[in-house]
N, C-alpha and C positions, 0 to 999 in steps of 0.2 A: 659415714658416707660423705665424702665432699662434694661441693658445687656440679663439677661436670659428670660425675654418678647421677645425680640427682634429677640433670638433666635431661641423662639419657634414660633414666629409667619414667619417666614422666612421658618423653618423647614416645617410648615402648606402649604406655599403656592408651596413651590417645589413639594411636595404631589400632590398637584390638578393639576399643573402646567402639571408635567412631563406625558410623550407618552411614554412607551413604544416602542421598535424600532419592526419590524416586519424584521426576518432575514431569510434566506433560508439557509437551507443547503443541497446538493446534495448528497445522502447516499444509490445512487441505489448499490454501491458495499459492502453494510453495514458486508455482510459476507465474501467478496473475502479475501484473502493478499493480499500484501502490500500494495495499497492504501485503501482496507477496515479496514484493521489495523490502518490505522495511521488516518481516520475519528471517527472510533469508538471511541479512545483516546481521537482527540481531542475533540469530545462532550458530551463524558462522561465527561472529565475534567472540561467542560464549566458550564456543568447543576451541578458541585459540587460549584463553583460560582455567578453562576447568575439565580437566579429566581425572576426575574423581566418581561427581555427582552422575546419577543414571538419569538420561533423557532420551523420553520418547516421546520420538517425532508421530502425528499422525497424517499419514498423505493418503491424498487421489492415488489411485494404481498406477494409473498411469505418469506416477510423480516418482516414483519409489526408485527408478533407475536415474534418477537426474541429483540425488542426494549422496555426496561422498565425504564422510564426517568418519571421526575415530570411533573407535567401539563403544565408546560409553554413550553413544546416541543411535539409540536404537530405531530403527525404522517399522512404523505399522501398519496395515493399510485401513483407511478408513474411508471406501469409497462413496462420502457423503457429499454429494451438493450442499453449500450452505444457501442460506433461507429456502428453508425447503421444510417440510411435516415430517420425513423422514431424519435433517439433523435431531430435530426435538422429539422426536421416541427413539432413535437408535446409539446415538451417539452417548447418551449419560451412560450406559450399560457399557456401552465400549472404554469408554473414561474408565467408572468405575470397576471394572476388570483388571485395569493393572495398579490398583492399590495405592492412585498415586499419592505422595506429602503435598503436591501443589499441580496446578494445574493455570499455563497462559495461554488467556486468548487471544489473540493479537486486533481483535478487533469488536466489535461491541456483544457480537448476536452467540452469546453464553448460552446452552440449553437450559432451559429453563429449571428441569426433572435435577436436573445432577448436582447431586447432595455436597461432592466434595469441598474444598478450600480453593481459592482459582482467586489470579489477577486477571488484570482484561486492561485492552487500550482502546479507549474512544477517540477517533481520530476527527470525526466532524457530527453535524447534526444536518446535513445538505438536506436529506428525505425531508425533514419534517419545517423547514426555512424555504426550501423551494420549490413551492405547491405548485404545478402545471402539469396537467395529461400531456405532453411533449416527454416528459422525465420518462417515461414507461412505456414497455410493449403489452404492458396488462389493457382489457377494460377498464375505463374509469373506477367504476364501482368498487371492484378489485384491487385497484390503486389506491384506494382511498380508505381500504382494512389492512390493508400491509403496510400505510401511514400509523395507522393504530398500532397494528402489532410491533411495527420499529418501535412507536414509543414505551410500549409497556417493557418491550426487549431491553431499552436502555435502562428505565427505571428498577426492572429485576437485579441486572447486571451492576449497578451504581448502588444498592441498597445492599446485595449479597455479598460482592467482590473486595476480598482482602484488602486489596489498593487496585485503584485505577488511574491507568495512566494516560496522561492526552498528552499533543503533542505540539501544544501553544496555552499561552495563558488566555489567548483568547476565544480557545473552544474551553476552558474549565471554567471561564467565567457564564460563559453561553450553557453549560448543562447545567451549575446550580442557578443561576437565572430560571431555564426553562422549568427545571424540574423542581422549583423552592427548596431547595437543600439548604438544610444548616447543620445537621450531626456529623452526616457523611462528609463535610468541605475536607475535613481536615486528610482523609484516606487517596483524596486524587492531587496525582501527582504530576506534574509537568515534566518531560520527559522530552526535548524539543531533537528533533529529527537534523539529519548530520549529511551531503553531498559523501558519497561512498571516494575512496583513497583512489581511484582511478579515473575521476574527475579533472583532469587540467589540461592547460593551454596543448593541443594536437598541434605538430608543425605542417604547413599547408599543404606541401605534397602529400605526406601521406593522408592530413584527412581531406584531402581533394578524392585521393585514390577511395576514400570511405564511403564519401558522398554520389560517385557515383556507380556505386553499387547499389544505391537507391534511384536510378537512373531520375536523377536533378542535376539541370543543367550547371555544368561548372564555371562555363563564362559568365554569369550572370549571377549577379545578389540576391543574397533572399530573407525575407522574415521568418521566423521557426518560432512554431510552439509544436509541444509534442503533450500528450497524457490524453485522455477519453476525450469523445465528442456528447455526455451527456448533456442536456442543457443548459445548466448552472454554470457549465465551463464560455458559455456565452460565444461559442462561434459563429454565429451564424450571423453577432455583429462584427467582428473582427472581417468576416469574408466580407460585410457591407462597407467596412470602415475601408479594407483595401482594395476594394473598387473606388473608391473615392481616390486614395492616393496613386489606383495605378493611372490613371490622366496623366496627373506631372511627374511619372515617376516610371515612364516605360519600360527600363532595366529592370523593373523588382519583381521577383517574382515570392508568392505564399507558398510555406511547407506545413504539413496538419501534419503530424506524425501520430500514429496510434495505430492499434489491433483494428483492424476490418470486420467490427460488428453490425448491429443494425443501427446505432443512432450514427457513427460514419457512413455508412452506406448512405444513409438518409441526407445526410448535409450533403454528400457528393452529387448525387442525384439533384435537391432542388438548387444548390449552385449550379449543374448546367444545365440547368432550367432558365434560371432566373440571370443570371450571367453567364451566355456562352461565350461573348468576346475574352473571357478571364479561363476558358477551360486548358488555354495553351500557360497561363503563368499559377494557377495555382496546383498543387503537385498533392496526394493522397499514397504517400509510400508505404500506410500499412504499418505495421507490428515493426521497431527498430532496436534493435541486439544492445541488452544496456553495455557493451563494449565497444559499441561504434556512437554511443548517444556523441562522446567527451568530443568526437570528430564532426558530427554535424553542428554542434553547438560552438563549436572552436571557428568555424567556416560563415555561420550565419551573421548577418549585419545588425540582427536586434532578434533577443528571444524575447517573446510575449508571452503574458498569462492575464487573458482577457476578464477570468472566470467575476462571476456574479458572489460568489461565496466559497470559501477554500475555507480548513480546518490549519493547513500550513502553507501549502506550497513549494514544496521543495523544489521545485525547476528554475526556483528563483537563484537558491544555492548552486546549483548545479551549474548554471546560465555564468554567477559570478566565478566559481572556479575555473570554468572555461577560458 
């Protein structure tokens, strides 16, 4: 038999040979930010590589039509709130139902019950670094067991988890710090987070035209930061800070970009409270289409990132590709 026999009969049996792996992936946040961002990427990225391997995805129901991937990623529904008593009794049963070889969670909160093999990515420790009843719509009391349960969550997760991935060296220093790690250092891995390919300079017209689809005025300049108003993200000095500069600084006006939950609801509120003269320059546009972010960011005079405590910060990336 010579060489290219050889090789094609080798190529033949790898064929027959090889299984396919059965992989899970956890994508009930398939639409939230920041960790639904950074699962969406990385499975889109995956399914532009590999159409071999079987992946399922498990989503919200109401996620299920917003997912358009080739066949080899199969869609399931898993209509479970995370942190919730219903992920941790229902969710290991549904894992383990589809038999998987591996199992990623994109974020810390691993059911506890579920026996299989799984990575996981810890992206920060904010809960348990910034202690204030402000962070939460719970009762304190309440607040301050689901501070416990975060930790024990992370410690399960960092002790069971094949490899765990964070996404700065300075949240991997802050878990074996927190959590006295020495066996485990070597399994978590840094994995530093990327401004998505449709990040760059927008030319003015058209993201003039973007900007004011979030009805902000276009004659005028503006500061931008966009991502949650939890309190860590510390806005409520930033709206202090641009009350100071708006005195000498009459053209500027503030943009808060983020989802219309309760802790935005809250800062809009005691801002025109507490500064009504500012309710005409600072602007709450709510939820912005990560396809229009590259045009407000491309338009703005300075992106800010106030926050008290980040695991990365990607708007920092995102700010520079602009």
């Amino acid at each position: 038999m010579n060489k290219n026999e050889n090789q094609e009969n080798l190529g033949q049996l790898e064929e027959k040979t090889y299984q396919p792996y059965k992989i899970g992936v956890d994508c009930r946040m398939w639409r939230e930010t920041g960790v639904g961002r950074y699962v969406r990427n990385i499975v889109r990225k995956i399914s532009e590589y590999d159409n071999t391997n079987q992946y399922y995805l498990f989503l919200l129901e109401k996620d299920l039509g917003f997912v358009d991937l080739p066949e080899n990623f199969i869609k399931v529904k898993a209509d479970v709130r995370w942190h919730t008593l219903k992920e941790q009794l229902t969710l290991p049963f549904l894992f383990k139902k589809y038999d998987l070889d591996l199992l990623f969670v994109p974020h810390f909160n691993v059911p506890i019950l579920y026996p299989g093999k799984y990575v996981a990515a810890i992206h920060d420790l904010t809960i348990l670094k910034i202690k204030t009843g402000r962070a939460t719509t719970l009762p304190y009391p309440l607040y301050l067991i689901k501070r416990i349960a975060f930790k024990f969550n992370v410690f399960n997760t960092l002790h069971r988890g094949k490899a765990i991935f964070t996404v700065s060296d300075f949240v991997r220093k802050d878990l074996i710090d927190t959590f006295k790690l020495k066996r485990s250092v070597q399994k978590i891995k840094i994995v530093p987070c990327a401004a998505s390919d449709n990040f760059t300079p927008v030319p003015n017209e058209k993201a003039r035209e973007i900007v004011g689809k979030y009805d902000i005025p276009l004659e005028e300049k503006y500061i931008f930061y966009v991502g949650n108003a939890h309190p860590h993200k510390n806005l409520e000095s930033l709206v202090s800070a641009f009350n100071i500069m708006s005195e000498k600084h009459d053209s500027l006006n503030l943009v808060l970009g983020g989802k219309k939950e309760f802790f935005y609801s809250r800062l809009e509120r005691e801002t025109e409270l507490k500064y009504p003269h500012l309710v005409s320059r600072i602007f709450f546009p709510g939820f912005i289409e990560d396809e229009d972010l590259p045009s407000l960011y491309s338009s703005a005079s300075v992106a800010v990132i106030p926050s008290l405590y980040e695991g990365f910060g990607i708007q920092v990336l995102e700010a520079f590709a602009c």
